[in-house]
N, C-alpha and C positions, 0 to 999 in steps of 0.2 A: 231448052235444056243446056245447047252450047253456053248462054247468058249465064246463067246458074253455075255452070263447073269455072268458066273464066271469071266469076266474081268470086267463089271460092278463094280461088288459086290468088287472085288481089290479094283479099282478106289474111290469107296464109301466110302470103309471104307480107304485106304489113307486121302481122303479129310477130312475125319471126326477125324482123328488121333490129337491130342493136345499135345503139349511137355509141361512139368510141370518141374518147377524150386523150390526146397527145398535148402532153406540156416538156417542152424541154427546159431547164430551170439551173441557174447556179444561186450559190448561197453559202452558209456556213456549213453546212453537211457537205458539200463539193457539187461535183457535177453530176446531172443525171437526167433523168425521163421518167415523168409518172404516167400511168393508163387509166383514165375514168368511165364509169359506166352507170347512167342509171341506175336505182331501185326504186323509188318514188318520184311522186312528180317535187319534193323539193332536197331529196336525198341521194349523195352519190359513192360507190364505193370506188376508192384512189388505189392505186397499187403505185410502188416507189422505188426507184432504186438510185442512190450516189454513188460517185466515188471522187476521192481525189487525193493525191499522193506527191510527195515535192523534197526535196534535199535543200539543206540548207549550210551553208561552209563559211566559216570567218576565222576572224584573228581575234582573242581577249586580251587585252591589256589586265593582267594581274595586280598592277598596283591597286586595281579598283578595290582587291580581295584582301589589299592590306602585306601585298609581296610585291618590293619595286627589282624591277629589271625583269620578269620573269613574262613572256609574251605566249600562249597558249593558242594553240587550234581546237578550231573545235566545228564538228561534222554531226546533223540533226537531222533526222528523219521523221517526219512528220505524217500520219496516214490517217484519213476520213473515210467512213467507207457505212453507206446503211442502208437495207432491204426494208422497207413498210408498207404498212395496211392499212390504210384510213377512213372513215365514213367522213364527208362532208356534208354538211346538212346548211340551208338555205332559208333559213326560218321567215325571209320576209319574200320571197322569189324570186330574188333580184340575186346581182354578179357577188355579192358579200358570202360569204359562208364562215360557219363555226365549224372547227374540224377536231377531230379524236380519234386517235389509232395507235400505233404503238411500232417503233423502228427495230429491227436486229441488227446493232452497229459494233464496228470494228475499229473504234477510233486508240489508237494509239500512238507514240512518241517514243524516239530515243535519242540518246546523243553521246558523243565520246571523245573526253576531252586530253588533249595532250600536249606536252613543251613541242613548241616551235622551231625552239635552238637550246643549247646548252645555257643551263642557267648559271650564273656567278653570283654568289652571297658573299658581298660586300664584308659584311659583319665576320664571318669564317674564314673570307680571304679564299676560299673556295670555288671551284668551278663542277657543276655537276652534271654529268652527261645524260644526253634525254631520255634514257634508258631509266636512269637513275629520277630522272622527276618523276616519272611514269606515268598513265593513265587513270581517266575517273570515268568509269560510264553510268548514265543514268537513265533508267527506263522506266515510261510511267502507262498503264495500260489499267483495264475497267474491271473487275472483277462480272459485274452486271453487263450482260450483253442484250437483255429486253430493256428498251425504255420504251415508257408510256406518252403520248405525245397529246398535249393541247395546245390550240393556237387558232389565228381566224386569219382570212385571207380574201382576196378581192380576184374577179374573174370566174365566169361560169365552164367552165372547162367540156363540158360537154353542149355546148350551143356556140352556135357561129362559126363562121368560116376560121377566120383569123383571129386573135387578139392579147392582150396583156396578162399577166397572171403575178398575182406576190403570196405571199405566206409571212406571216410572225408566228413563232410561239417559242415552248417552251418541251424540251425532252428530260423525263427524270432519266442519268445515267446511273445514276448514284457513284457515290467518291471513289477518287482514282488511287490505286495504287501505286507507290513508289518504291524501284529497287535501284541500290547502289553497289557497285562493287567498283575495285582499283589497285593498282600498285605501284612499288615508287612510294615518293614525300607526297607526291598529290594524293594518292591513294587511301590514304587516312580520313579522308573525307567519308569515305564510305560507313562510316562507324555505325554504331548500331540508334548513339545516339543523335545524332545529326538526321538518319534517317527518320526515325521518330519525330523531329521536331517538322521536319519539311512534312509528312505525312497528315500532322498536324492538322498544317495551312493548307494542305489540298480538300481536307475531310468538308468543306463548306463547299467545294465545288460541284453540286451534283446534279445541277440542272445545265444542260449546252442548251442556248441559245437557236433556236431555228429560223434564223430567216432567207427567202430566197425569192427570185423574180424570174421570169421567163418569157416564152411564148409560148402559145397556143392552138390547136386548131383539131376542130373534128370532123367524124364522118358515119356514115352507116352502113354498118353492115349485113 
C-alpha cells in the first residue's frame, strides 16, 4: 500500500513538473528577457519584454540646409520599449522555430533643435541673437500600439542547460506620426506644409525590423 501512495505522489508531482525557458536577448527592440513554456511536444508559448532608451547630443553644420555660418545644437531622444506574446512552433523538432505573436510597443523619438551662438547674415550685414534663431522641435511617435509579429529563429529555449538563441522577423507598427512645432527664423519650419511632406516619407515605414540574439537556459519547476 506504502508502494502505491509513494508512486502516486512520483506520478503527481511529474505531472505537475513545468519546464521554464529564460532567454536574455538584445537586438532592435532593445534589451530584455523572454519566459517559455511548453504547450505541445513541438509548441511553445514566449512571453517578452524590452526596453532601451539613449540621448543623443551634437552639433549641425547648417550650411548643409543651405544657410552658411549658422551652427545648430541639437538634443534626441530616442525610446524602444515592448511587452509580447508569442507561440513558437518547431514544425520539424529541432532548435529552428517559426514564431507569431504580437508586441505592445512604446517606441518613440524626439529632438530639439537650436542656434549654438548668435548667427550673422552676411547678406543683411546682421547679427541675430539665439533667441531670435529660435527653436525647431520634432517628435515622431506611433499612433498603433498593437503590432502583430512574424519571424523564425534558431535555438529551443526550453531544452538544455545552456545555449544560443536569435530571432529575425518582421513587426507591423503601422506609420509613424510626425509633429513639428518652433520659433524664431528656424521655427518656420514647422509649417503645416513641410510637415505633410515629411509625413509623406514616413507613411511606407510601418514594418520595425526585429532582430535579436541572446542566451539561454532552462529549468523545472
Amino acid at each position: 500500500m506504502r508502494r502505491i501512495v509513494l508512486l502516486a505522489c512520483v506520478l503527481a508531482s511529474s505531472a505537475s513538473a513545468q519546464t521554464v525557458g529564460v532567454s536574455v536577448r538584445a537586438g532592435t527592440m532593445g534589451v530584455g528577457i523572454d519566459l517559455s513554456t511548453p504547450l505541445l511536444d513541438t509548441v511553445t508559448l514566449r512571453a517578452s519584454g524590452r526596453t532601451l532608451a539613449f540621448d543623443q547630443r551634437g552639433l549641425l553644420d547648417a550650411s548643409d540646409l543651405g544657410v552658411d555660418g549658422l551652427d545648430l545644437d541639437y538634443d534626441a531622444d530616442i525610446g524602444l520599449g515592448a511587452a509580447g506574446l508569442m507561440v513558437d512552433w518547431h514544425p520539424v523538432g529541432n532548435t529552428f522555430r517559426i514564431t507569431a505573436g504580437a508586441f505592445l510597443h512604446g517606441n518613440n523619438a524626439a529632438a530639439e533643435i537650436r542656434a549654438a551662438e548668435p548667427y550673422y547674415d552676411e547678406s543683411l550685414d546682421r547679427t541675430f541673437s539665439v533667441e531670435r534663431v529660435g527653436t525647431l522641435r520634432v517628435e515622431v511617435d506611433y499612433a498603433q500600439r498593437v503590432a502583430p509579429y512574424l519571424g523564425i529563429g534558431a535555438g529551443d529555449l526550453t531544452a538544455g542547460a545552456f545555449g544560443l538563441t536569435a530571432d529575425a522577423g518582421v513587426a507591423f507598427v503601422g506609420p509613424p506620426t510626425i509633429a513639428m512645432s518652433g520659433t524664431g527664423l528656424i521655427g518656420g519650419t514647422a509649417d503645416p506644409a513641410n510637415v505633410a511632406t515629411l509625413q509623406a516619407g514616413l507613411d511606407s515605414f510601418r514594418f520595425h525590423p526585429v532582430v535579436s540574439v541572446g542566451l539561454k537556459t532552462s529549468f523545472s519547476l
